[in-house]
GUVO-559980 format. One line per field, with one value per residue (C-alpha): residue in three letters; x, y, z; residue number from 1. Coordinates in nm, 4 decimals. Layout:
<atoms>
r = c(ALA	...)
X = c(X	...)
Y = c(Y	...)
Z = c(Z	...)
k = c(NUM	...)
</atoms>
This chain:
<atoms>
r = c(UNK	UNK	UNK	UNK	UNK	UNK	UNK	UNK	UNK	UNK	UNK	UNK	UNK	UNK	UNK	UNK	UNK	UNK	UNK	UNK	UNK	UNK	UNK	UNK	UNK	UNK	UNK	UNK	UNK	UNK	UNK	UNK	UNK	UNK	UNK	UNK	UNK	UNK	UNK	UNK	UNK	UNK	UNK	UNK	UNK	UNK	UNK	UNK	UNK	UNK	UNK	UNK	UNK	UNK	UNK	UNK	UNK	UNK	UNK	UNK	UNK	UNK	UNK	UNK	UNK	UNK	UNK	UNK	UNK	UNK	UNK	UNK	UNK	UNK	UNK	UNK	UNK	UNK	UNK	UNK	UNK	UNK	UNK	UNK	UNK	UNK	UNK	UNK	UNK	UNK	UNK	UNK	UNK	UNK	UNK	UNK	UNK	UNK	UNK	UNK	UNK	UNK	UNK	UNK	UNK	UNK	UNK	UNK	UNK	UNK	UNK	UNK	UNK	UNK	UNK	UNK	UNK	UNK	UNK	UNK	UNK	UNK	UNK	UNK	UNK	UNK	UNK	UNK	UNK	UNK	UNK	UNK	UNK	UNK	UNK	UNK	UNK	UNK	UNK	UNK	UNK	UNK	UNK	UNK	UNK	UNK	UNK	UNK	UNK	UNK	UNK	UNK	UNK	UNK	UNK	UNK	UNK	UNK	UNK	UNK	UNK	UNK	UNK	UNK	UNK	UNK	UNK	UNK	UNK	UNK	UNK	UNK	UNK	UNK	UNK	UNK	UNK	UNK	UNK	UNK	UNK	UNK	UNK	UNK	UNK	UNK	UNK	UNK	UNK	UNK	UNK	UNK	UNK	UNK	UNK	UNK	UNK	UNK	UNK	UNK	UNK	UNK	UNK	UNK	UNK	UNK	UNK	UNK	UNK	UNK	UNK	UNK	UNK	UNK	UNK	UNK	UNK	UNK	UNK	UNK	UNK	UNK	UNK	UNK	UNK	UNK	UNK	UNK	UNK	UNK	UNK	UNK	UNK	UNK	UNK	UNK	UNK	UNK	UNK	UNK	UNK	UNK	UNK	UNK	UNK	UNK	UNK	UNK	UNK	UNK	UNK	UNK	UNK	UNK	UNK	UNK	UNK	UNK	UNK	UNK	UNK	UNK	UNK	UNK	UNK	UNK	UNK	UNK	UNK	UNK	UNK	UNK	UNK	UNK	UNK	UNK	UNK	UNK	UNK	UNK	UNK	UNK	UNK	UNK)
X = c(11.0265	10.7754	10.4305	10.3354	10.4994	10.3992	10.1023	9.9187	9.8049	9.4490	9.3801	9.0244	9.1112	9.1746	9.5496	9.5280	9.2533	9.4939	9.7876	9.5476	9.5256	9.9139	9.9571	9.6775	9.8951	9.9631	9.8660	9.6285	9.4017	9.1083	9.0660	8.9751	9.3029	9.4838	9.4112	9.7357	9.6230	9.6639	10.0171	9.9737	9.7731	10.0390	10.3564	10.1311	10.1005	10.2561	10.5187	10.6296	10.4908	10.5987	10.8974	10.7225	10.4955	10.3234	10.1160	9.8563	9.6077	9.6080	9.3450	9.2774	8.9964	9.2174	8.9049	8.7753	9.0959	9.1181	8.8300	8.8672	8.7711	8.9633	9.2379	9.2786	9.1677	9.4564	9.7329	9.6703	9.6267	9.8839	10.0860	10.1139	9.9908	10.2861	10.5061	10.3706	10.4389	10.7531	10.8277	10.7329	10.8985	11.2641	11.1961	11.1038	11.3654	11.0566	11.0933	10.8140	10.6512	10.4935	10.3066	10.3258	10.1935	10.2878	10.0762	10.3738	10.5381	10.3824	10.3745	10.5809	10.7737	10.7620	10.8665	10.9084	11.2325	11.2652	11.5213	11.3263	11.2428	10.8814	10.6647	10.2817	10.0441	9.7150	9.6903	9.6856	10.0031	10.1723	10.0001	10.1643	10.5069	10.5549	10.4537	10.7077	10.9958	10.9130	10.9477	11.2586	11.4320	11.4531	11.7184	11.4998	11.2334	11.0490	10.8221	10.6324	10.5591	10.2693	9.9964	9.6123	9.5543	9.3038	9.1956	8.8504	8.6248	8.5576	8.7989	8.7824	8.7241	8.4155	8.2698	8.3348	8.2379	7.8959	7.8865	7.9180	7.6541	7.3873	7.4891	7.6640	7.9094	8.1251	8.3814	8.6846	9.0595	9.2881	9.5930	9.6498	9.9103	10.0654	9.9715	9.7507	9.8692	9.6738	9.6989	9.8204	10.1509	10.2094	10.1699	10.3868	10.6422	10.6254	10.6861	10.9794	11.1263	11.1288	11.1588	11.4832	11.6403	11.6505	11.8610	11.5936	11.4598	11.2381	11.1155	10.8558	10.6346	10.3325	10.1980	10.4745	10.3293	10.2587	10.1599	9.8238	9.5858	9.2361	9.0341	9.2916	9.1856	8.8438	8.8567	9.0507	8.7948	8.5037	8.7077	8.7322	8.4017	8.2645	8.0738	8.0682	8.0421	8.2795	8.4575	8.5092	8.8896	8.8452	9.1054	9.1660	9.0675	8.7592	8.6469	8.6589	8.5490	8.2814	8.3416	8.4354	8.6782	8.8555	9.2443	9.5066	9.6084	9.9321	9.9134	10.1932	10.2023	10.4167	10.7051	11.0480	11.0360	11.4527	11.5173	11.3121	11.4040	11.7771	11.6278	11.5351	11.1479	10.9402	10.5860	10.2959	10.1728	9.8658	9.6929	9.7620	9.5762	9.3334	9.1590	9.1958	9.0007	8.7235	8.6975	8.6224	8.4070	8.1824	8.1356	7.9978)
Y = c(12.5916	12.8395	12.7553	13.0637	13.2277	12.9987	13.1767	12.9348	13.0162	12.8448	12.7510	12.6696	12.4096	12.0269	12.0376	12.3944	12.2085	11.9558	12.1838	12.4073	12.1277	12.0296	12.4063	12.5710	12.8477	12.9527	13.2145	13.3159	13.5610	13.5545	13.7897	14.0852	14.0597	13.9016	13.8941	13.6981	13.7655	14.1310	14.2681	14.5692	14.3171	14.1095	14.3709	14.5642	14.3116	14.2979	14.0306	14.1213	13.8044	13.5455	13.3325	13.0741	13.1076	12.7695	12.8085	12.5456	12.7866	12.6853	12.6411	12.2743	12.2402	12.0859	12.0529	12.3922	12.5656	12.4326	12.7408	13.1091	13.1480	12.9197	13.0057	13.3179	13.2030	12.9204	13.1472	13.3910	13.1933	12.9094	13.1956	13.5193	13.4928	13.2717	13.5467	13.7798	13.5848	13.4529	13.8320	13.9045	13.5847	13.7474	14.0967	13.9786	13.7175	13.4333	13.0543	12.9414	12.5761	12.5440	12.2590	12.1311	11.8428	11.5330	11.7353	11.9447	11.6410	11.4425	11.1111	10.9596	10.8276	10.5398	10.6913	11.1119	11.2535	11.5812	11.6833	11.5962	11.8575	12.0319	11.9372	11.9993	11.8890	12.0910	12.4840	12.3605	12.1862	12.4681	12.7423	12.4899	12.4661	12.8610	12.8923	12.6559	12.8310	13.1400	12.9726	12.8077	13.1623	13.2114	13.0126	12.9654	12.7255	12.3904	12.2591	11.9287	11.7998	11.5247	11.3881	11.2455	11.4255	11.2333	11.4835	11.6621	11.7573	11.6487	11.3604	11.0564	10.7941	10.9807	10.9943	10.6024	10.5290	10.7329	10.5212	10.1888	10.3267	10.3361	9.9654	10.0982	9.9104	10.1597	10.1778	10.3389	10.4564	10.1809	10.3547	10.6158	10.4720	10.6221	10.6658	10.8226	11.1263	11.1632	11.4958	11.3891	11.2542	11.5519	11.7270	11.4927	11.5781	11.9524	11.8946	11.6851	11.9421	12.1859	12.0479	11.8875	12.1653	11.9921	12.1192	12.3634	12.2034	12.0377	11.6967	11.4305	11.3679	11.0845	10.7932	10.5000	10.1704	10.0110	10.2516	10.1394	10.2541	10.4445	10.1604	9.9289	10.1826	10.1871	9.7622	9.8139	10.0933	9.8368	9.5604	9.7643	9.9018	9.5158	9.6144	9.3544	9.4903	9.4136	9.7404	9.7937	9.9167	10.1469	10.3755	10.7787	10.8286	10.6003	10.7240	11.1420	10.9808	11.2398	11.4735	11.8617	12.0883	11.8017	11.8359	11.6135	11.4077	11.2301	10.8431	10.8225	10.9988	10.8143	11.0218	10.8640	10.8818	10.8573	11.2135	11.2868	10.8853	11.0072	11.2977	10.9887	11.0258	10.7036	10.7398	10.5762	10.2802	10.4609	10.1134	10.1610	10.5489	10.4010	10.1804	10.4321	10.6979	10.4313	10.3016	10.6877	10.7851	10.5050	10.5619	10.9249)
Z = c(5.9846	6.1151	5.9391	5.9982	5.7580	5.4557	5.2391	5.0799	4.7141	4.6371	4.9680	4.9027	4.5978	4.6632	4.7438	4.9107	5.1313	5.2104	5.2922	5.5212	5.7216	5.7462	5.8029	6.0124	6.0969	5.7223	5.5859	5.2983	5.1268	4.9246	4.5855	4.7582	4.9351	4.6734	4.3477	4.2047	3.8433	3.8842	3.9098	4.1092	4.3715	4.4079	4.3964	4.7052	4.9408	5.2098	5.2191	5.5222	5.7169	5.4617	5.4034	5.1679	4.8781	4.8466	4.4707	4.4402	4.2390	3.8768	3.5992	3.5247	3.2870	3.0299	2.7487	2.8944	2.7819	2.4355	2.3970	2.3291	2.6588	2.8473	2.6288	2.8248	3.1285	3.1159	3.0234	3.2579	3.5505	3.4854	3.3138	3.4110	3.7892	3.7928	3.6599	3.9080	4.2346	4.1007	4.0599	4.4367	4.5341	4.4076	4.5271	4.8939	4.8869	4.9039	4.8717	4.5990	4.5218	4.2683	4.1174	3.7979	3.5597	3.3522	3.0555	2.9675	2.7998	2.4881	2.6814	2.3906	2.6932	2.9077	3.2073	3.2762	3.4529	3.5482	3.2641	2.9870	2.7530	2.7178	2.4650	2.5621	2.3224	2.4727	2.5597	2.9483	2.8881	2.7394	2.9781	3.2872	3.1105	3.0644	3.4384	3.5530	3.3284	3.4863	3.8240	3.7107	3.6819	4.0286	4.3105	4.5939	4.3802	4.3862	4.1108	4.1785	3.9019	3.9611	3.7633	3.7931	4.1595	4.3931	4.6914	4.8017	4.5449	4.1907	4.0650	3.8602	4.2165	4.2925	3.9505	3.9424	4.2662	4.1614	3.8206	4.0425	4.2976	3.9880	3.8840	3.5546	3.3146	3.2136	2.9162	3.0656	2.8671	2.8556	2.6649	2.9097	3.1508	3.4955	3.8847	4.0701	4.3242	4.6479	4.7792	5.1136	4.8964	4.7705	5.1106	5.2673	5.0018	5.0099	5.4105	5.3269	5.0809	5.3465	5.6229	5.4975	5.3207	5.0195	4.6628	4.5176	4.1498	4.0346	4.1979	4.0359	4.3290	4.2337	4.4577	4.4307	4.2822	3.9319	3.6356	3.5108	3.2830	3.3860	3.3300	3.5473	3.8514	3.8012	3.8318	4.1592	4.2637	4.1944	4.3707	4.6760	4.6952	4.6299	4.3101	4.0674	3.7553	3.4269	3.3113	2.8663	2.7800	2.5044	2.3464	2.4085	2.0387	2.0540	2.3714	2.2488	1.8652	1.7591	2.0397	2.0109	2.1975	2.3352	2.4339	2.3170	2.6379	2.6763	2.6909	2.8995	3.2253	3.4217	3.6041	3.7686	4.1407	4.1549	4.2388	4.5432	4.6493	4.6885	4.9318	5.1650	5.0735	5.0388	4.8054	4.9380	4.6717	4.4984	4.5797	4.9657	4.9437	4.7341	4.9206	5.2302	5.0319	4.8799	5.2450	5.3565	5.0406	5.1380	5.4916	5.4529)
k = c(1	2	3	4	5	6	7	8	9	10	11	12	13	14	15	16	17	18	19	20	21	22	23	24	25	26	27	28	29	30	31	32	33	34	35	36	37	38	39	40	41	42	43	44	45	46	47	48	49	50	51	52	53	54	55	56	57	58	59	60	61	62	63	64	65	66	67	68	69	70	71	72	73	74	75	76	77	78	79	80	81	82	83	84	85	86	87	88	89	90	91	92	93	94	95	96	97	98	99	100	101	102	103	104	105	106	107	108	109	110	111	112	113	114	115	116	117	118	119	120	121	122	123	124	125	126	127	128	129	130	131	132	133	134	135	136	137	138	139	140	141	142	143	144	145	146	147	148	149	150	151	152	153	154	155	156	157	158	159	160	161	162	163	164	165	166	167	168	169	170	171	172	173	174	175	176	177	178	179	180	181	182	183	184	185	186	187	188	189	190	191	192	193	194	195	196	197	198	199	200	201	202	203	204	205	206	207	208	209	210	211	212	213	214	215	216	217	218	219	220	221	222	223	224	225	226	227	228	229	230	231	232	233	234	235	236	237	238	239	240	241	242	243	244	245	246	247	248	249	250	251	252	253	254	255	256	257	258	259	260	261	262	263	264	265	266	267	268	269	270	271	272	273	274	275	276	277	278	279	280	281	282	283	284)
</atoms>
């Protein structure tokens, strides 16, 4: 595989931060260049260069779309910039990945697999599910779907880590149960899709390890950063009580590992990554 001719999509975002660095030759372009949102932009560049579209741009405010704002901001990013590279993806002859999200299911379900039918219960769930339909339409396709991403910038192990740092208690969502993803698992996996060949479809891709609930990671986050302080379970509806503008989350986000296992790919235990990235976060 010649990384050369991968484009990354979102470079600059948390996962397209970590793919720039498993890929330093790939290619990408910011919005003067590229604007993936517009159709003419996309249908004009030149594709020339590229063999793989790898799409980690996406809108994730999941509250912030639930306005008329980020209503439109959702669907066409998560939508219809989806449309148009899946579009230039078929025309060129392209290989696309695409990333996806436990949020276009209802979490009524233990455990996720990849056949399940959609049934998003926010307007980022349903923006993510109509992008990865269109993607579906195509052969040459892979959609990761993964769920409560860990990587550089803003994420829920920071904003603890800062809560512990001021000596706060916090009360932290007990009812919400899954496994973290670290962007270097989902990089690893991407590699492994490609690199391998692998039957084009969609693949579950999430750290390995127990499901647990938010406030079960924060405990371990506390435990590894040596802060003793007692963390409150409280409940998804308790915690948003009173609150406005707030999306309906799924309470189970746990996805089945089984397909990409058979590929001969091994997760990382979320527990393992965990304490690699707390050990890192306090050392800067």
């Amino acid at each position: 595989m010649d990384s050369s001719r991968i484009f990354i999509v979102g470079a600059n975002g948390q996962l397209g931060t970590a793919l720039k660095q498993q890929y330093p030759d790939a290619q990408s372009a910011d919005i003067d260049e590229l604007d993936i949102t517009n159709r003419d932009s996309v249908n004009n560049y030149d594709w020339s260069k590229v063999d793989i579209i790898l799409n980690a741009a996406a809108y994730t405010n999941v509250d912030g779309a639930e306005t008329d704002e980020g209503r439109i901001a959702a669907w066409k990013v998560n939508a219809e910039a989806v449309g148009n590279l899946v579009r230039a993806s078929w025309q060129n002859k392209l290989t696309i990945v695409h990333i996806s999200t436990d949020y276009v299911f209802d979490g009524t379900k233990t455990e996720h697999t990849e056949d399940e039918a959609f049934a998003p219960l926010s307007v980022y769930g349903a923006s993510k599910a109509a992008g990865d339909l269109l993607v579906s339409q195509i052969g040459k396709h892979y959609i990761l779907r993964t769920s409560w991403v860990i990587g550089e910038g803003n994420n829920f192990v920071r904003t603890m880590l800062g809560v512990a740092k001021k000596g706060i208690k916090p009360t932290v969502v007990a009812d919400q149960i899954g496994r973290l993803t670290f962007t270097s698992e989902l990089v690893r996996a991407i590699d492994h899709l490609l690199s391998n060949n692998c039957d084009f479809g969609t693949y579950n891709v999430t750290s390995s390890g127990d499901p647990v609930s938010w406030a079960d990671i924060t405990r371990k986050i506390f435990e590894l950063g040596n802060y003793d302080l007692n963390v409150t379970n409280t409940t998804t509806q308790e915690y948003f009580k009173g609150k406005e503008g707030i999306a309906p989350r799924p309470l189970q986000s746990t996805l089945s590992l089984d397909k990409i296992a058979r590929t001969g790919y091994k997760p990382v235990d979320w527990k393992e990554d965990l304490e690699k990235y707390v050990r890192k976060e306090l050392a800067k």
